[in-house]
C-alpha positions in Angstrom: 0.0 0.0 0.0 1.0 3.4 -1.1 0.1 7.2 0.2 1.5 8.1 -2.7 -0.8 9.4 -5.3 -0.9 7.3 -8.6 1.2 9.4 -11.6 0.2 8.6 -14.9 3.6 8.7 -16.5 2.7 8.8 -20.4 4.1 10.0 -23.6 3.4 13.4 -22.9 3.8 13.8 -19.2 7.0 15.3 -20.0 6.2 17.4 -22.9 6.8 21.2 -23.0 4.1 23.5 -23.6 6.2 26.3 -24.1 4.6 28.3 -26.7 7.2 29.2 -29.9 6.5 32.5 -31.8 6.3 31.4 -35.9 9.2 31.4 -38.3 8.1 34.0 -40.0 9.8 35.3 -43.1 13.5 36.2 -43.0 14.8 39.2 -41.1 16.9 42.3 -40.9 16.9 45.4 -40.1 16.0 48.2 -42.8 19.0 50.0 -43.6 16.7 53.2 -41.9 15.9 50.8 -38.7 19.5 49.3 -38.8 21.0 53.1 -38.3 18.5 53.7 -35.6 19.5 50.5 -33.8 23.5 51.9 -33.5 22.0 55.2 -32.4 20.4 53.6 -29.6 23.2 50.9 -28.9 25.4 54.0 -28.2 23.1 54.7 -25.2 24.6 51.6 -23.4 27.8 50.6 -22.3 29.9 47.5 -24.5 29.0 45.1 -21.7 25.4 46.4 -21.1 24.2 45.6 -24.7 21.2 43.4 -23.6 19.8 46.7 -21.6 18.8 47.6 -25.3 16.5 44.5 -25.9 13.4 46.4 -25.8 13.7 49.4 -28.0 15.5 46.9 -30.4 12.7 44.7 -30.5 10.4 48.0 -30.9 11.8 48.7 -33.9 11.3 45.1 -35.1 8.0 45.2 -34.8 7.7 48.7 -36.4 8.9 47.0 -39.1 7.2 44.1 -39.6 4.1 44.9 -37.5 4.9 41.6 -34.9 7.7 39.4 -33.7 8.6 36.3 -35.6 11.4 34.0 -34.1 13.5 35.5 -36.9 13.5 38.6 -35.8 14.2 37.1 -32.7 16.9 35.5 -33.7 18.8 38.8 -35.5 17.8 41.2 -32.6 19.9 38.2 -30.1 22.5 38.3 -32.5 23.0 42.3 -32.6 23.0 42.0 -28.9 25.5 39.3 -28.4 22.9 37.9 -26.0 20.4 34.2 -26.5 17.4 34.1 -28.4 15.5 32.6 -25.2 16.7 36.3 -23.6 15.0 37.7 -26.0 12.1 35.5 -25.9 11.6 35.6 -22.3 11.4 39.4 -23.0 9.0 38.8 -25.7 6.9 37.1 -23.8 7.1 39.0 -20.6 6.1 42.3 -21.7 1.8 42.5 -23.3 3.0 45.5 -26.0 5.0 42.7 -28.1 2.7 41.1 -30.5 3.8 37.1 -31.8 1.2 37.2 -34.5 -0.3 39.7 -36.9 -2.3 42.4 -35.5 -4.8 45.1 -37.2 -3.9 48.3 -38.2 -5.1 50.0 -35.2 -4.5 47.9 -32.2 -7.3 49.2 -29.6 -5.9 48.5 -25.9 -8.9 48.8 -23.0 -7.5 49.8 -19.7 -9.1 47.1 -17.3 -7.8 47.7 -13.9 -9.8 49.2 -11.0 -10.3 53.1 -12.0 -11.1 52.4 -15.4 -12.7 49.2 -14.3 -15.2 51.1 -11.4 -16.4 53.9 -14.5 -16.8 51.4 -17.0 -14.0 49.7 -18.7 -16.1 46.7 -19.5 -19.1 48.0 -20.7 -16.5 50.0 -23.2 -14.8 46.8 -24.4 -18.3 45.2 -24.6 -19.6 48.6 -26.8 -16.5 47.8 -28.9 -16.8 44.0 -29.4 -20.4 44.2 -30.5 -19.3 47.3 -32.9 -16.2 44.8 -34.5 -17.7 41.7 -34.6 -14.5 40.2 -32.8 -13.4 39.6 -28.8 -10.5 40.6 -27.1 -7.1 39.0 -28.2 -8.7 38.9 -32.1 -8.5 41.0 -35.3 -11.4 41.6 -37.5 -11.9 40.2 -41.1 -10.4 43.7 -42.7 -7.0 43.8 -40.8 -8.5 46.9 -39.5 -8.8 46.6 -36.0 -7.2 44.1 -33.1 -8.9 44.3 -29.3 -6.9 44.2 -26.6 -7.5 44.1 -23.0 -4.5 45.4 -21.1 -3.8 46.2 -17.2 -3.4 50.2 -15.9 -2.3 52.6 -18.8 -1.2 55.5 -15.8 -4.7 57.4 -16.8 -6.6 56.7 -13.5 -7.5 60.2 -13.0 -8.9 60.1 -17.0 -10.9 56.7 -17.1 -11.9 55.1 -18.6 -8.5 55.0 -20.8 -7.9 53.7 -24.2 -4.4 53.3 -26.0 -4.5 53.0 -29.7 -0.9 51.7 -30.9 0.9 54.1 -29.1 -1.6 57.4 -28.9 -4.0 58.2 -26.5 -7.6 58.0 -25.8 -8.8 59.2 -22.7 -12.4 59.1 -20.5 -13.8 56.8 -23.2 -17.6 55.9 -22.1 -19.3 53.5 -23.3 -21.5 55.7 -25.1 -18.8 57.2 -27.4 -16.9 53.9 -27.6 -18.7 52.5 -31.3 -18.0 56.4 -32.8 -14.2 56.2 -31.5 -14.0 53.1 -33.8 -15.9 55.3 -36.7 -14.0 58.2 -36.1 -10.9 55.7 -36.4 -11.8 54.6 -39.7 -12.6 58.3 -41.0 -9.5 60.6 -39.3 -7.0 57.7 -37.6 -5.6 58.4 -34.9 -6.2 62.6 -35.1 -9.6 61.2 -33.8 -7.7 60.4 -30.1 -8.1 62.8 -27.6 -4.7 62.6 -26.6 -2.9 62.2 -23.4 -4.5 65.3 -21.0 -1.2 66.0 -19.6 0.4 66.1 -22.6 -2.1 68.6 -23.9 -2.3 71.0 -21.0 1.8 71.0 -21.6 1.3 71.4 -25.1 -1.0 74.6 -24.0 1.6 76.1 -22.0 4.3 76.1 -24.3 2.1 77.1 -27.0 2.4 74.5 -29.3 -0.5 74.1 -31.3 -1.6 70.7 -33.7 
């Protein structure tokens, strides 16, 4: 007799899930991204190289619109560092995208001030307006919606980032014209970040 609890030791019991990003088609940097990359590098000491991982892999997506185990691969190599650095970087941070995503990637703020005045109602407003659910991109390519953790707009909730503008006190009233207003202006139809603004005001610096 045994208080050991039976193990079904199959096939699979040792198997990895690990999830690995696609091929994807072969890549380097643009000559225009490649002379941005040794801008930044020179930001960094020799021996602190792999500090650089995530404005490197920034411009890798710029480029291609997602991260491919390619570019992976040539933004380890730059850095003299693994590709499973990299990846656990990848992986880590939400902003990196593994697959395609739309055109305008719509992020909804879902943590507690956005959440208390309405976050979900706004994702809900949105998902009825695209036809899609969070973590999906509609039929066009247009649109990909995201649900994402603070966005540092709690005093502005409920907060909405499109790539990397600003949408701020989004109800769920307004949220089916935001994706109208999206289609029509891009992103001149984001409110902007209210700070920004306001500083924009005091320095005089118009649109």
């Amino acid at each position: 007799m045994s208080f050991h609890p039976k193990m079904a030791y199959g096939a699979t019991f040792h198997k990895s899930s690990r999830h690995l990003e696609e091929e994807g088609p072969a890549f380097v940097y643009t000559p225009e991204n490649r002379a941005r990359f040794d801008v930044i590098i020179q930001r960094y000491p020799p021996d602190r190289r792999r500090s650089a991982v995530l404005p490197a892999l920034y411009l890798a997506q710029y480029q291609q619109g997602y991260i491919t185990a390619n570019a992976i691969r040539h933004v380890a190599e730059l850095l003299g560092i693994t590709r499973a650095d990299v990846e656990d970087v990848v992986s880590y941070y939400t902003m990196y995208y593994t697959r395609p995503v739309g055109r305008f990637v719509i992020n909804v703020c879902r943590t507690l001030s956005c959440a208390i005045n309405g976050a979900e109602r706004v994702t809900e407003e949105l998902r009825a307006k695209l036809g899609i659910n969070p973590g999906e991109t509609d039929a066009s390519g247009t649109f990909t919606l995201m649900e994402v953790e603070c966005l540092g707009a709690c005093d502005r909730a409920p907060a909405v980032m499109v790539n990397d503008a600003w949408h701020e006190c989004l109800t769920p009233e307004n949220a089916a014209r935001l994706v109208d207003d999206l289609r029509a202006r891009g992103e001149a139809a984001l409110s902007g970040c209210h700070h920004l603004v306001e500083k924009k005001r005091d320095l005089g610096i118009g649109d």
